[in-house]
GULO-587255 format. One line per field, with one value per residue (C-alpha): residue in one letter; x, y, z. Coordinates in steps of 0.1 Angstrom, whole numbers, plus 2048, in hexadecimal, padded with zeros to 3 digits. Layout:
REM residues N
code <- (A  ...)
px <- (X  ...)
py <- (Y  ...)
pz <- (Z  ...)
//
This chain:
REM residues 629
code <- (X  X  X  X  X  X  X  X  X  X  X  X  X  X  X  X  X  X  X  X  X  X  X  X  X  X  X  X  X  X  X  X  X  X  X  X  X  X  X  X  X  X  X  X  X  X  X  X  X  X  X  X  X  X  X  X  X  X  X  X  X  X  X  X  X  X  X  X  X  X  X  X  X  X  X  X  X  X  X  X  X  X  X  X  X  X  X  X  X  X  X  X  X  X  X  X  X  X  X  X  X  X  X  X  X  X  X  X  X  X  X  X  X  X  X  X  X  X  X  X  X  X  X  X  X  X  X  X  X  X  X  X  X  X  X  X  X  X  X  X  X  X  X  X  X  X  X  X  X  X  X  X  X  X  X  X  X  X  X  X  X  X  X  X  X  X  X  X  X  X  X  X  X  X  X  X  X  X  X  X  X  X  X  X  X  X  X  X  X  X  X  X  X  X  X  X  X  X  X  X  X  X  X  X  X  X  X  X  X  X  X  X  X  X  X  X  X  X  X  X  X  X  X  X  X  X  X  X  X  X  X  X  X  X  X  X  X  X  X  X  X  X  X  X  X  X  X  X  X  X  X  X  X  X  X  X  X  X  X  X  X  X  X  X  X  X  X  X  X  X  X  X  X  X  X  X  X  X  X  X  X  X  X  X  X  X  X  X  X  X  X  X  X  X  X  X  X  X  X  X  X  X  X  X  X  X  X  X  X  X  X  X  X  X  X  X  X  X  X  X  X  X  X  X  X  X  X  X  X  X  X  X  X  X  X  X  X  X  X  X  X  X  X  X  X  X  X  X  X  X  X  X  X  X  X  X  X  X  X  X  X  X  X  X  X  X  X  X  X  X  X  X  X  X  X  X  X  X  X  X  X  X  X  X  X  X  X  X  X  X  X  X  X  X  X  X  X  X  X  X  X  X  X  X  X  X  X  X  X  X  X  X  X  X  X  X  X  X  X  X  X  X  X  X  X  X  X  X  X  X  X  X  X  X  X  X  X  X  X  X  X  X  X  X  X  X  X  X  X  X  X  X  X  X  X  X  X  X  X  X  X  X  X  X  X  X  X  X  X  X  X  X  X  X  X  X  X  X  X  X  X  X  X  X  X  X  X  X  X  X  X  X  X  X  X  X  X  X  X  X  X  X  X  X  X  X  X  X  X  X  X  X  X  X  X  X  X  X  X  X  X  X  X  X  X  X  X  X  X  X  X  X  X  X  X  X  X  X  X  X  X  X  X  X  X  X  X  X  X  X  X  X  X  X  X  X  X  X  X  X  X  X  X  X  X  X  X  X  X  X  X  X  X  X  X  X  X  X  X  X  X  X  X  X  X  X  X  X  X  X  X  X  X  X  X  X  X  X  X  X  X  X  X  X  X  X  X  X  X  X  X  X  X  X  X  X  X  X  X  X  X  X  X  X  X  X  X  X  X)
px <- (92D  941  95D  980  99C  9BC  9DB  9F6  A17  A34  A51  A68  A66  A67  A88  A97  A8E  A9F  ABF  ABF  AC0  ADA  AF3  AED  AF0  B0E  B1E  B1A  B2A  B47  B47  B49  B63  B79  B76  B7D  B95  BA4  BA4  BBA  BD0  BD2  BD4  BEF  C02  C02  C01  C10  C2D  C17  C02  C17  C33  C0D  C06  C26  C27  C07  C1A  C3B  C48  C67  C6D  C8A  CA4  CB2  CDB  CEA  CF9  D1F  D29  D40  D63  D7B  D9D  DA7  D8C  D70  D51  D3D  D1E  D0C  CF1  CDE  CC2  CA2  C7E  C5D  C39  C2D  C09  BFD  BDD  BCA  BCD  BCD  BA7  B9D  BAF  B93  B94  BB5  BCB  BBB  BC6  BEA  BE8  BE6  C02  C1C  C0D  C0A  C01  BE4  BF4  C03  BE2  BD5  BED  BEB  BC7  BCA  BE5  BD0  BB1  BC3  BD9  BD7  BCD  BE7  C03  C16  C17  C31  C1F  C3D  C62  C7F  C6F  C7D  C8A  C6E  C54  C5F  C5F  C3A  C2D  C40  C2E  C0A  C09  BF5  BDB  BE3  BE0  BF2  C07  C2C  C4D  C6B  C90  C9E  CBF  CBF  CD9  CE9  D03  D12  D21  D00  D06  D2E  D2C  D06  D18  D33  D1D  CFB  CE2  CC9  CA3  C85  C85  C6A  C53  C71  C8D  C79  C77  C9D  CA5  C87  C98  CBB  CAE  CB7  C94  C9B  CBB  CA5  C83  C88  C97  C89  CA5  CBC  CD8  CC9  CE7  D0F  D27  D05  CF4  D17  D20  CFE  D07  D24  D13  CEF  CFA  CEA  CC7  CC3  CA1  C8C  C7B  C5E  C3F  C1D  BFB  BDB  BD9  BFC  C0B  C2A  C2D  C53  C73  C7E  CA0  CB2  CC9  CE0  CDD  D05  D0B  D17  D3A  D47  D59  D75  D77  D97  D86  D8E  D76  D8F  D93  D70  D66  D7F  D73  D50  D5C  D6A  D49  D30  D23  D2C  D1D  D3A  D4B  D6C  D82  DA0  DB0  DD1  DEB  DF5  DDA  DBB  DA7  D92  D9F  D81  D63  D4A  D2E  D1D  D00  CFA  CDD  CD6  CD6  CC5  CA3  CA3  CA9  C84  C75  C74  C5C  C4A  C56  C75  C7A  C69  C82  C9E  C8D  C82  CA2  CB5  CD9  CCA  CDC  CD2  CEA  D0F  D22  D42  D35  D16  D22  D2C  D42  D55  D7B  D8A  DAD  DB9  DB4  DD3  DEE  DE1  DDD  E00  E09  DF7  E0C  E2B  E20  E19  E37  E22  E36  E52  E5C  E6A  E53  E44  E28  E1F  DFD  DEE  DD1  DBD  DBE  DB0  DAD  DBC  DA4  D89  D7D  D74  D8C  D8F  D99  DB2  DA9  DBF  DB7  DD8  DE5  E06  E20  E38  E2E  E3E  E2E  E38  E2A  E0A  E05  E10  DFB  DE1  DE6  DC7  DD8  DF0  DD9  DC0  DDB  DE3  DC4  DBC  DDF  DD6  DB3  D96  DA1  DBA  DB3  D94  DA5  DC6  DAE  D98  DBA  DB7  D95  D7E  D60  D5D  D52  D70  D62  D60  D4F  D2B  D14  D09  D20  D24  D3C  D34  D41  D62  D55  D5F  D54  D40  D2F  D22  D17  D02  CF6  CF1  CEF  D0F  D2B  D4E  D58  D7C  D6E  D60  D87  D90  D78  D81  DA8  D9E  D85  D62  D4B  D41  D58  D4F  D5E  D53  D6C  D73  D7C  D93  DA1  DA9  DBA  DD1  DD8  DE4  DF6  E07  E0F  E1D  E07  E01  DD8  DCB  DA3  D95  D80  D74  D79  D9D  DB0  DAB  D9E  D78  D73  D5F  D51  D4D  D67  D84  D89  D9A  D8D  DA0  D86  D9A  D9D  DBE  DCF  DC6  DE7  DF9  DFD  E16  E2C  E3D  E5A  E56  E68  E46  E37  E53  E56  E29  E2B  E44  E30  E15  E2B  E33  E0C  E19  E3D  E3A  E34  E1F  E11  DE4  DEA  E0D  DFB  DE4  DFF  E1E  E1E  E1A  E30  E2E  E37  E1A  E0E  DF0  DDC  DBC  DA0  D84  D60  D4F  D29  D1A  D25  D33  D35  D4F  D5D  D4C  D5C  D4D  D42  D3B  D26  D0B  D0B  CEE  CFF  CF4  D06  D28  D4B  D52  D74  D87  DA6  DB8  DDA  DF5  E0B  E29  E37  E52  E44  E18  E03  DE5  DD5  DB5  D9D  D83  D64  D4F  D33  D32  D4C  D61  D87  D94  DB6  DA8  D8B  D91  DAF  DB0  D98  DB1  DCB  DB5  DB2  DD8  DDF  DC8  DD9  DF9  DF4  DE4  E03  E1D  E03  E08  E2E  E33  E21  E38  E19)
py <- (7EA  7CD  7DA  7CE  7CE  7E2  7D5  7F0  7DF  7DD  7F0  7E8  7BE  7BE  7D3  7BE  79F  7AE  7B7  793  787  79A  796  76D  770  78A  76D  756  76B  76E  74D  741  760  74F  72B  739  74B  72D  71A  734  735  70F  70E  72F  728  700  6F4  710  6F8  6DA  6EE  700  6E1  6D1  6F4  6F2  6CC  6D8  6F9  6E9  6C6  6B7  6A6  690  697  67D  67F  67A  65C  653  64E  634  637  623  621  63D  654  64A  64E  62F  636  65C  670  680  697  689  695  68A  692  699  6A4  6B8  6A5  6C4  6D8  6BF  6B4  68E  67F  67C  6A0  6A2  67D  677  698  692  673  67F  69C  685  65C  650  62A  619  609  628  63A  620  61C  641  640  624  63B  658  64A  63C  65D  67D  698  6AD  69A  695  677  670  669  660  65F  666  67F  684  6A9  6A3  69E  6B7  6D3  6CA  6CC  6E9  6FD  6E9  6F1  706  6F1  6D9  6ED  6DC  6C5  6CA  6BF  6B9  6B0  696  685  662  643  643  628  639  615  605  5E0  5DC  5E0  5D5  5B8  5C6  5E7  5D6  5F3  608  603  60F  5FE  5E2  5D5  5BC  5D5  5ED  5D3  5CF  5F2  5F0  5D5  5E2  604  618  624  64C  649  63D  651  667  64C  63B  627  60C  5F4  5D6  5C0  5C4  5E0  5F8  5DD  5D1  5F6  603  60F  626  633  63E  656  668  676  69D  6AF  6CF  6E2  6F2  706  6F4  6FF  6EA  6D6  6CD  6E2  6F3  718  71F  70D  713  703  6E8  6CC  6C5  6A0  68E  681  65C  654  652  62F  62C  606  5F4  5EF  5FB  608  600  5DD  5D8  5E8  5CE  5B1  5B7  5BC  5A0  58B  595  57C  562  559  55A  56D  57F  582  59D  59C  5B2  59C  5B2  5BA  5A8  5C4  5BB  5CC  5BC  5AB  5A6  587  587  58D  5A8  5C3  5E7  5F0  610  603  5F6  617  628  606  5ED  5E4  5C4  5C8  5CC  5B2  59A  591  593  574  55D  55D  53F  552  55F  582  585  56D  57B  564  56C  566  552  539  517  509  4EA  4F3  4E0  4DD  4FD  4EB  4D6  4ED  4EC  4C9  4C2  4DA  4C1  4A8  4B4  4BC  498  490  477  48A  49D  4B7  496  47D  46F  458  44B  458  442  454  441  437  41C  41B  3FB  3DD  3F3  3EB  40F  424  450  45D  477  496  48D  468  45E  46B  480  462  46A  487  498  4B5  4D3  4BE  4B5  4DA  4E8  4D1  4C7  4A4  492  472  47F  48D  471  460  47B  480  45B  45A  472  46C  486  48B  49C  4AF  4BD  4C9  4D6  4EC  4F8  510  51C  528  50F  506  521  547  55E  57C  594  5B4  5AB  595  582  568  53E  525  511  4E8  4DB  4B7  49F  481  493  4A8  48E  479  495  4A1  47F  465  44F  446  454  441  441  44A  466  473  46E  485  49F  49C  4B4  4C8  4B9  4A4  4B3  4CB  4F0  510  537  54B  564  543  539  55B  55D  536  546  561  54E  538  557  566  544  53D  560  565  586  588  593  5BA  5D2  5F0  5FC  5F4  617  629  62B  64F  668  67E  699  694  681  66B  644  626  607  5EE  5D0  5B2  5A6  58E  569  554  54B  525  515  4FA  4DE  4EB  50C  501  4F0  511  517  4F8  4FB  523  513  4F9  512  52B  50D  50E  52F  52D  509  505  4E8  4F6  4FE  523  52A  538  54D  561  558  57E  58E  5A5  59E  579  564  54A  537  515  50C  4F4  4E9  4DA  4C4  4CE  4B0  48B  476  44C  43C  437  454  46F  491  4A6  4C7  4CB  4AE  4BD  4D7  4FA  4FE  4D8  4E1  4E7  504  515  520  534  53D  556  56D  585  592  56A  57A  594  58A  5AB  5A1  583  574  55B  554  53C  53E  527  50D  51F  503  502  514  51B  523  538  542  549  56A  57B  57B  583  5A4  5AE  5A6  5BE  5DB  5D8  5DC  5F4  60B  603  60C  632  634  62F  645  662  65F  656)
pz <- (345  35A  370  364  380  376  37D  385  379  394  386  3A0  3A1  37D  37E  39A  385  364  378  383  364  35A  36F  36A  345  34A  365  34A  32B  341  345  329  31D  33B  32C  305  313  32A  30A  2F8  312  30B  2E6  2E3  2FF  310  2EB  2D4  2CB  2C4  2AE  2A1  293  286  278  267  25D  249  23B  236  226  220  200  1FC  1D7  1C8  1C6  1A7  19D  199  17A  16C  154  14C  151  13C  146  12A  137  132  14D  149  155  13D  13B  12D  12A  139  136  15A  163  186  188  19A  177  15E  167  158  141  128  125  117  110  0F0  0DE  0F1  0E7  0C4  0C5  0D9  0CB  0E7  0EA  0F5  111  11E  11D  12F  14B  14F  155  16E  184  17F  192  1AF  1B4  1CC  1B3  1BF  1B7  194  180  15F  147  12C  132  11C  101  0E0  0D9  0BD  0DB  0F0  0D1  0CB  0EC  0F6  0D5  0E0  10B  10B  101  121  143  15F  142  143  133  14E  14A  162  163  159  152  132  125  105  0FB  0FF  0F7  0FA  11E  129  13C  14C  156  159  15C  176  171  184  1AA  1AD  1CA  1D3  1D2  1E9  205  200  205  223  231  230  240  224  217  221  20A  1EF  1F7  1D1  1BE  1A6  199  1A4  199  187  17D  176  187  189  1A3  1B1  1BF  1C2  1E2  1D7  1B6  1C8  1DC  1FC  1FA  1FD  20A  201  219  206  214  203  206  212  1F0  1F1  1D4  1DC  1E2  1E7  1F0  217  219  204  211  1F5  1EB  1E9  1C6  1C5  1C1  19E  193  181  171  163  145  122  109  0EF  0FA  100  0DB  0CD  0DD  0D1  0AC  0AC  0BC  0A3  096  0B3  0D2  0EC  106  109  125  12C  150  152  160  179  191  189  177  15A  13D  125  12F  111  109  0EB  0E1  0F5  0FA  0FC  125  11F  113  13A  14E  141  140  124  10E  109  0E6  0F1  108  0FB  0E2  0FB  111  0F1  0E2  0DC  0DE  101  101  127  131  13B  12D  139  15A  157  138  146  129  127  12A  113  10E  11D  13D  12E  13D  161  162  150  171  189  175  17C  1A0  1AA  19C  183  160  15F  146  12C  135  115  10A  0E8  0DD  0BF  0BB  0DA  0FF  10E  135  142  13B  12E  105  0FF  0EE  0F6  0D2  0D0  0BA  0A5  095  08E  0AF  0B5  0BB  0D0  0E5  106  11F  10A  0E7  0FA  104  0E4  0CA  0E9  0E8  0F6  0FC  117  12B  12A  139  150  162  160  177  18D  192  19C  1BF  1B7  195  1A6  1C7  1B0  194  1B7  1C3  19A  1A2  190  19E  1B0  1AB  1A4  1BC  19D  1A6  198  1A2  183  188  187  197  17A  182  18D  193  1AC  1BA  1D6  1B6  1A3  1BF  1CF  1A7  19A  1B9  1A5  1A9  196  17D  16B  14D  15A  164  13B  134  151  144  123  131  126  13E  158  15C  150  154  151  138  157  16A  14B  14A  170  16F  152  168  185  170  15C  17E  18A  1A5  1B0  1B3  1AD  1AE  18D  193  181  197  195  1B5  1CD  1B1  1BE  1C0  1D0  1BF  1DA  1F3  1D5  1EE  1E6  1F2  1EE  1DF  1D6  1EB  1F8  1DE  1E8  1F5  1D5  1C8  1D8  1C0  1D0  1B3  1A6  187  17C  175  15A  14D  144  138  123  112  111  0FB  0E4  0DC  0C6  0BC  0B4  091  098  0B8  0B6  0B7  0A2  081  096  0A8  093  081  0A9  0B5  0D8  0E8  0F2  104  101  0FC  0E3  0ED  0D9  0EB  0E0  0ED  0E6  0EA  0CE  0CA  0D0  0AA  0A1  08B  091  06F  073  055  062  086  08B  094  0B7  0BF  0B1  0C0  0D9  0D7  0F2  0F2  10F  111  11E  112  111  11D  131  143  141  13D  12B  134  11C  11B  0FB  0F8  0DA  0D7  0BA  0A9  0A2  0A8  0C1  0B0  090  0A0  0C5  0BB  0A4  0BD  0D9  0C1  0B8  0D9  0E5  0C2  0CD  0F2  0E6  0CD  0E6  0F9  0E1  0D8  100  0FE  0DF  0F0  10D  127)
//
């Protein structure tokens, strides 16, 4: 048997070598302790406020409220702009699951359309699933009764109440009011713009036209926030703290439902707009165009079905035409211009002229027909107001010329915007020679003067325009800008303070002889107490002493020797009529102004509806008196 060495093991090196070891692995736990330590020193202490306003930027949010919008009344406290409660379908995306799941059978208990399915579907793929979409606004009490029975069936599916714009008066007052809709791409880089985007960061409406766009600054209101403690898929756990939101201010207009009601009674049927200015201080007492629409299909969105109708429309119910309508004046013009007459010292208060039922311009063949074809004979300023005798002021203007009809009519406000309180508003034309040589490249020609002298031509006028000339010339040269918003009565709703929103009255209209306002206001009440005068059978029965002058337009042009029949013209090409008034003649209150599309007559026709409204006014008026307010 081979030897085999033994090897004795050495106890002691192998001992020293293990206690090496150890205390380099024991060296190197500690240091690494002292780094994870060193690095909570840094985390809890160096950065404990960083991480602990991220810790809470993940923990907490802020979400903005949307105030509550002002509402609007009119002057005698009638509310005529409301919030009101409504109902939408909202769904919490995390719980619902896909809408294939569940929008068909939804669709089913609610009918839902095809194109609201559809957009739905399209929001619901490009959306965080913890956030809440609307999937249909403004739910029926019908709607909301059914689902409330059938939720069960839909996890994460609820019904919510917001408050929403309401106009209980719908279409007497959509162009006076205008309405709110949903803010659009364009209107958010308005708001970016003006650096108001925080004031708007919950709102989902804004002003779209009339008095709702005009003070959209005092109706929104300031923006509140919500502190609320969320957890890491965003859904909210509880409410921290709550920054009230500061309701807009409430407006309080000088309009009159009662007015307003009565001016669109007495428009059905008629394309036209009505006027009412109180003589006093400017504020519009009636403001109506017809035909109108329903504002509250805007503020959840209109249909195509709805809408389409309101853009194809030949009677183009869009259009404000109080504001917006550019009509020829006609012969309510003829009392400013007699004015201008007197003025340049061209008439006087007995001047006379023969009118044989034509003029002729000095060596000019062409003949201007008076309306009447065997003429009015003999006629002075108050007959030539009273019976609006073409003939004089043919003659008239021809005398005076353009220069100086166009700069005269310009203190009266024509041409020009009036600076009413909404934004949907025309100069419409005062021409001159400047106009039509920058509009047409021509020259003026005299016969183009004829035509300015009873309002047609060129010349066109807004019935808010018409109304505001009356005014001044009621108030004898004293110019009072037309608004809806009663002079310092824009409230607060939180604080009742008054702001003054009315702009210092213009420098009146000064007359080389104040006599010459009396001597026009007096051929202007001849139009009624005359037995022969255009508007004597309309307010003969009155109670109350008025003022006033017809006109009737012709909208398209006649021959020469051409007689106009009413009954060959096609309805859309006949006469406007035009009315234009104040009342009580001593001591002006109510001012009006009428135009009513190829109506016909403007005595016969313009005529009754102001007499309506001047009826309603001061019935209301004597109610007021008898009940001692």
């Amino acid at each position: 048997m081979p030897y085999q060495q033994i090897t004795i093991r050495d106890h002691s090196s192998e001992s020293n070598l293990f206690t090496r070891r150890a205390f380099f692995a024991f060296i190197f736990v500690i240091i690494l302790i002292l780094v994870l330590l060193s690095n909570l020193y840094h985390l809890q202490v160096e950065k404990h406020e960083t991480y602990k306003t991220r810790s809470n930027d993940n923990r907490i949010s802020v979400r903005p409220i949307a105030p509550n919008r002002g509402l609007i009344f009119d002057r005698n406290g009638i509310l005529l702009a409301e919030n009101r409660s409504t109902y939408s379908l909202d769904v919490l995306l995390e719980k619902s699951g896909k809408p294939d799941k569940w929008l068909k059978r939804l669709a089913d208990l609610l009918v839902l359309d095809d194109d609201l399915q559809k957009k739905f579907s399209k929001k619901f793929k490009r959306t965080s699933r913890f956030k809440t979409l609307t999937l249909k606004n403004n739910l029926s009490d019908q709607e909301v009764a059914k689902f409330s029975v059938n939720q069960h069936k839909f996890p994460g599916i609820s019904i919510e109440a917001r408050l929403t714009r309401f106009y209980p008066y719908g279409e007497a007052l959509t162009h006076a009011l205008g309405y709110v809709g949903k803010i659009n791409k364009k209107e958010l880089i308005n708001i970016d713009q003006a650096g108001n985007s925080a004031n708007y960061a919950a709102s989902y409406d804004i002003g779209k036209q009339g008095i709702e766009r005009y003070y959209e600054n005092e109706l929104h209101g300031k923006v509140g926030y919500r502190e609320v403690e969320i957890n890491s898929r965003g859904r909210i756990l509880r409410t921290l703290k709550i920054d009230a939101p500061i309701p807009g201010n409430d407006l309080i207009l000088s309009l009159d439902i009662d007015l307003q009601k009565t001016a669109q009674a007495a428009l059905i049927g008629r394309r036209g707009a009505v006027v009412v200015i109180d003589a006093k201080d400017g504020g519009i007492l009636a403001l109506y165009s017809n035909p109108s629409y329903d504002p509250n299909l805007f503020v959840h969105g209109i249909s195509n079905k709805d809408y389409s109708p309101l853009i194809t429309s030949l009677d183009r119910p869009l259009i404000n035409r109080a504001t917006q309508g550019r009509y020829p004046p006609a012969s309510t013009i003829k009392p400013f211009l007699a004015l201008l007459g007197l003025e340049d010292g061209l008439v006087t208060e007995h001047t006379i002229i023969n009118d044989p039922g034509f003029y002729r311009i000095p060596r000019v063949k062409r003949k201007w027909r008076d309306w009447k074809k065997w003429g009015h004979g003999k006629v002075d300023l108050s007959i030539s107001i009273a019976q609006s005798c073409d003939i004089y002021y043919y003659d008239l203007s021809y005398k005076l010329g353009i220069d100086k009809i166009s700069d005269f009519m310009g203190k009266f406000g024509f041409g020009e915007s009036t600076g009413v309180d909404i934004h949907e508003e025309t100069g419409a034309i005062m021409p001159s020679r400047g106009w039509k040589r920058g509009q047409y490249n021509q020259p003026w020609y005299a016969g183009d003067t004829i035509s300015v002298g009873i309002g047609q031509g060129y010349w066109t006028a807004t019935p808010l325009q018409l109304a505001y000339a009356t005014a001044t010339i009621a108030n004898k040269g004293i110019i009072r800008p037309p608004h809806f918003v009663m002079q310092q009565r824009v409230q607060k709703a939180a604080q009742n303070d008054i702001i003054n929103t009315e702009d210092p009255d213009r420098p009146p209209i000064v007359l080389r002889d104040d006599n010459h306002w009396q001597i026009v206001l007096n051929a202007m009440r001849q139009t009624v107490i005359n037995p022969r005068g255009t508007a004597h059978k309309i307010f003969k029965t009155a109670k109350y002493e008025v003022a006033g002058k017809t006109g009737t337009a012709q909208v398209i042009g006649m021959k020469e020797d051409e007689e106009y029949d009413e009954k060959k013209i096609a309805e859309r090409n006949r006469d406007n009529a035009m009315f234009i008034g104040f009342a009580p003649f001593d001591d002006p209150q109510i001012v009006i102004a009428v135009a009513l599309e190829n109506a016909g007559h403007g005595g016969s026709v313009a005529g009754p509806v102001a007499r309506k409204i001047m009826d309603k006014y001061f019935n209301n008026k004597e109610k007021l008196i008898a009940n001692g307010q």
